[in-house]
C-alpha positions in Angstrom: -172.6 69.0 24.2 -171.4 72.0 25.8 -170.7 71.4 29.6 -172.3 74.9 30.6 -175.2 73.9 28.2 -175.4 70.8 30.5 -175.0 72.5 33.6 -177.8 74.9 33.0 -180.0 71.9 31.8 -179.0 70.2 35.3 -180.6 73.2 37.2 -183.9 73.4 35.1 -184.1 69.4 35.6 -184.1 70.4 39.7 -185.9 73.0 39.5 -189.0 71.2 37.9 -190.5 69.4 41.5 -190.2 73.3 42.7 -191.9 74.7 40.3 -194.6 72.4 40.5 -194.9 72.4 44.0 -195.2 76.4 44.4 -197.0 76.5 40.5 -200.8 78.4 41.6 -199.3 79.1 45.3 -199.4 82.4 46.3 -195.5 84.1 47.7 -195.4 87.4 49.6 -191.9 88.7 49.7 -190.7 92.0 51.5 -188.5 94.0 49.3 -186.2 96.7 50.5 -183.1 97.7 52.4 -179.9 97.1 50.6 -181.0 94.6 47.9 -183.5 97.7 46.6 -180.7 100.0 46.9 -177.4 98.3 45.0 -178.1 98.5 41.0 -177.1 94.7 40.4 -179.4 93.4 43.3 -181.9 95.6 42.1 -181.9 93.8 38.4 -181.9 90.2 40.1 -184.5 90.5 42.2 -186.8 91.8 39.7 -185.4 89.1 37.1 -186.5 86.4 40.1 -190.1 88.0 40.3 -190.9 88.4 36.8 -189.3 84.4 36.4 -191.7 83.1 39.3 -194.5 85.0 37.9 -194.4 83.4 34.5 -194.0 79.7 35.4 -197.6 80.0 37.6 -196.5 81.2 41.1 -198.8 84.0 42.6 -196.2 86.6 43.5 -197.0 89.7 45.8 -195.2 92.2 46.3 -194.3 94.7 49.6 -191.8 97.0 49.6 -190.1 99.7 51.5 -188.2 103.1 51.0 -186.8 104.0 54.3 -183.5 105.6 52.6 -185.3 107.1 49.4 -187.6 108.7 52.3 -184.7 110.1 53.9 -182.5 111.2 51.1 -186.2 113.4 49.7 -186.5 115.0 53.3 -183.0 116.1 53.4 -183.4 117.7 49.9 -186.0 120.1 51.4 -183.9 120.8 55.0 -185.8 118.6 56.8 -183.8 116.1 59.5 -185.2 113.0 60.3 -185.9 112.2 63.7 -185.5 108.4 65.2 -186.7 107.4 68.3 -185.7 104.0 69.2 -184.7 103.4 65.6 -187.8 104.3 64.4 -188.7 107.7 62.4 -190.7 110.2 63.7 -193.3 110.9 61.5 -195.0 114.2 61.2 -197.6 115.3 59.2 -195.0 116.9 56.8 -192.8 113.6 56.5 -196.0 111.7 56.5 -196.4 113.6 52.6 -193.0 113.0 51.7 -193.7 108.9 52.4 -196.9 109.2 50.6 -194.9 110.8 47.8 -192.2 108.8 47.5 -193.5 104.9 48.5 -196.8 105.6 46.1 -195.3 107.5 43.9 -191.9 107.3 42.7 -190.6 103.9 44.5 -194.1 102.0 43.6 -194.2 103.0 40.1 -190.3 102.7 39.3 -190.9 98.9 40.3 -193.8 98.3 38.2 -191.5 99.9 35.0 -189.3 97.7 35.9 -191.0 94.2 36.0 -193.4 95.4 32.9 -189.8 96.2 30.8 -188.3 92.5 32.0 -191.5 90.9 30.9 -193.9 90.9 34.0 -197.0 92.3 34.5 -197.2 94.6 37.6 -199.6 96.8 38.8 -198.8 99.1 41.3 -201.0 99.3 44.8 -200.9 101.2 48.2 -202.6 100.0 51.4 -204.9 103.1 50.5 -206.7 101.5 47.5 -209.8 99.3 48.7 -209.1 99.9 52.0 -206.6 97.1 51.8 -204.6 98.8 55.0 -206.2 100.1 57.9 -204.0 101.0 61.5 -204.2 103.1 64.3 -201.4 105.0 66.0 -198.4 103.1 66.8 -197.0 103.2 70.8 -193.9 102.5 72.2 -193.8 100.4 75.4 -193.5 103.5 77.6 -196.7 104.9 76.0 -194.8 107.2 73.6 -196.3 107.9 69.8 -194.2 108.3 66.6 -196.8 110.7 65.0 -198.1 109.1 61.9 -196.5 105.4 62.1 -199.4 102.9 62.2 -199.8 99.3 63.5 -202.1 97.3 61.0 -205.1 96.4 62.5 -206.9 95.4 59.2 -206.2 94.0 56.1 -208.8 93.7 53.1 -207.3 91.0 50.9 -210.0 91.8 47.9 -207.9 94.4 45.5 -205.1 92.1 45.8 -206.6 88.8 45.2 -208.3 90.6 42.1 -205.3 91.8 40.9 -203.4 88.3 41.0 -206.7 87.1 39.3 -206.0 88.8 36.3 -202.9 87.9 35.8 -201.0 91.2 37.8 -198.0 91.0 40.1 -199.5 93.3 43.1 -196.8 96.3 44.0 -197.8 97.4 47.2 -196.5 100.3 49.2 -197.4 100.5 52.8 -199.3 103.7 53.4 -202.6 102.5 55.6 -205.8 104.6 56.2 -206.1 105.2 59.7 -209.2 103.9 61.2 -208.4 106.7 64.5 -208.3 109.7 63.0 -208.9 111.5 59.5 -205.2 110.8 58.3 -203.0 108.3 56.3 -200.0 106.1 58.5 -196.8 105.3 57.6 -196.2 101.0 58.3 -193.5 99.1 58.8 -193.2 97.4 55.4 -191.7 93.6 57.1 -195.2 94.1 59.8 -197.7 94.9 56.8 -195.9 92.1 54.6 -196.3 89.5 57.2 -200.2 90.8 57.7 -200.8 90.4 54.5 -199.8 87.4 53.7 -201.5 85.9 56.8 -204.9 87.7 54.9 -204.5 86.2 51.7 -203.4 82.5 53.4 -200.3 82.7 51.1 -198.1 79.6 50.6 -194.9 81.4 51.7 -193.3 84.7 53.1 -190.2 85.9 52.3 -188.5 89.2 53.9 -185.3 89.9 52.2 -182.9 91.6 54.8 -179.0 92.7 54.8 -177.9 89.4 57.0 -177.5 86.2 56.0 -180.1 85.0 58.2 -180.1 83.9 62.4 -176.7 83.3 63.1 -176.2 81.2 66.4 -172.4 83.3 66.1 -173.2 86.6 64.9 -169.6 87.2 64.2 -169.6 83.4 62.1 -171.6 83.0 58.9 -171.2 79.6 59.0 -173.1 79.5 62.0 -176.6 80.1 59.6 -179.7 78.3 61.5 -181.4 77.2 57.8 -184.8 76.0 60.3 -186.9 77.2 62.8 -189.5 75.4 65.0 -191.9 77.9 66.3 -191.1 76.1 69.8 -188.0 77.1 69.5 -188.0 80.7 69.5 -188.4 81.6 73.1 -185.6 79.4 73.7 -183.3 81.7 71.0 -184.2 84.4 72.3 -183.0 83.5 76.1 -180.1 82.8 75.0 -179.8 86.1 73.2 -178.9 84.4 69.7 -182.6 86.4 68.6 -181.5 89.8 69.5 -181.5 93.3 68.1 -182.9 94.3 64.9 -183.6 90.9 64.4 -186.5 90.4 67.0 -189.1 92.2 65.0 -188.2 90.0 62.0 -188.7 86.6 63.5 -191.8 88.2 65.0 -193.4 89.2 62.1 -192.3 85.6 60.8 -193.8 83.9 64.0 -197.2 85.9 63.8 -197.6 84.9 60.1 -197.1 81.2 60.6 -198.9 81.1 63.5 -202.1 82.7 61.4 -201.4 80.2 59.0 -198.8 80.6 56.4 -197.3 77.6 55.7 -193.5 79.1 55.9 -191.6 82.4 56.7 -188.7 83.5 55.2 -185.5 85.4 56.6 -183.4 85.8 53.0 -179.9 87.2 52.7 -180.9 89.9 49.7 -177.4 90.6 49.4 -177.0 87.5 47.3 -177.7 88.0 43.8 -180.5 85.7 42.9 -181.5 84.6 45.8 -184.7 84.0 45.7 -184.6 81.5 43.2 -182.1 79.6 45.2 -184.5 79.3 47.5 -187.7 79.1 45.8 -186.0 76.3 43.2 -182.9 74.0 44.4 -182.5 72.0 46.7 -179.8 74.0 48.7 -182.3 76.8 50.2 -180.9 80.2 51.6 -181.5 81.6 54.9 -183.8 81.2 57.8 -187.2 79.3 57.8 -189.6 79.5 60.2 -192.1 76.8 60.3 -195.2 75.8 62.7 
């Protein structure tokens, strides 16, 4: 026999008490940043999602656009504004989100996973009322126009699309429940909201780091688990820092409203979700109660 034939038999054999363990689970995973915007990251993760799909797992879908968002506004003149590192949106960039997250980011990623075999439907927190937020605040008081914090989610037009067989798409445009207007959400917040709404098995937020380093300077410093106890702790001691503190938060609120596991993944690893969905190595951070 052919010793890469065996080799990839080998990893189907460990693969199997995976794929019955998360078989008729439902997984919400965060899609964006870097592994959306390099071609070959691109392929694998939709490879992984159309390959969880068809041995049983529920998969869900959230994704981003932050640097389609800005490369469209630029095209017409327009300069984004950050506060804080967060955009400033306006009723004018607020169309331009619409636009692009619903239109041309949601719908490329359906194509996608329908051409490599899936079935995707495409959603925004829009449809159903599935998203509904008020006006997002700094700490000092201060709005960012149209950015919204998720104060409801309606589970239903998801839960009917996974029922008939449908990967759910979802772009994270929420109808606001102060005001006659649409906001723009933070696609890791509305992931981690949703999947707290739909009790899913797992969430997964695919970022540009490896993980929580204890060395930020030493990958080999990876902290592969979590204990929600622990956190405060890691943050003291400044290991939880930076961009990072919003993403172990929206990990910590989802497991605390009952998701059995959160997620930090590396999405700069080619196939890494199925590493950590499927062997018995794992990949980046898990947060667990």
């Amino acid at each position: 026999m052919d010793k890469h034939q065996l080799e990839r038999a080998m990893i189907l054999a460990e693969a199997l008490p995976y794929i019955q363990k998360y078989s008729g689970q439902t997984i919400v995973i965060k899609y964006g940043g870097h592994a959306m915007n390099s071609p070959e990251l691109f392929s694998s993760v939709m490879e992984d999602l159309v390959l969880l799909s068809l041995v049983g797992i529920q998969v869900v879908v959230v994704h981003g656009g932050g640097p389609e968002i800005s490369e469209a506004l630029n095209k017409l003149g327009k300069v984004s504004e950050f506060i804080e590192g967060l955009r400033y949106t306006d009723q004018e960039t607020m169309d331009i989100v619409q636009m692009v997250l619903c239109g041309k980011i949601n719908k490329n990623l359906v194509d996608t996973l329908g051409r490599l075999g899936g079935r995707a439907i495409g959603l925004c927190g829009l449809d159903g009322g599935m998203l509904k937020a008020k006006q997002f605040k700094l700490d000092d008081g201060r709005d960012l126009g149209l950015v919204g914090e998720v104060t409801e989610v309606d589970p239903r037009p998801v839960l009917d699309a996974l029922a008939h067989g449908y990967i759910p798409v979802i772009s994270t445009v929420a109808q606001g429940v102060d005001g006659d207007h649409a906001y723009n959400v933070n696609a890791d917040t509305a992931a981690s909201k949703i999947a707290s709404a739909l009790g899913a098995r797992k969430l997964i937020l695919l970022t540009a780091v490896g993980g929580l380093l204890e060395d930020p300077n030493d990958e080999d410093s990876l902290l592969s688990e979590v204990n929600l106890s622990q956190v405060p702790n890691l943050v003291k001691k400044g290991i939880i820092t930076g961009g990072m503190i919003p993403k172990m938060n929206c990990c910590v609120e989802s497991v605390r409203q009952g998701v059995n596991d959160a997620l930090i993944l590396d999405g700069r690893v080619p196939h890494a979700i199925l590493v950590e969905m499927f062997t018995d190595a794992g990949a980046g951070t898990m947060i667990l109660p």
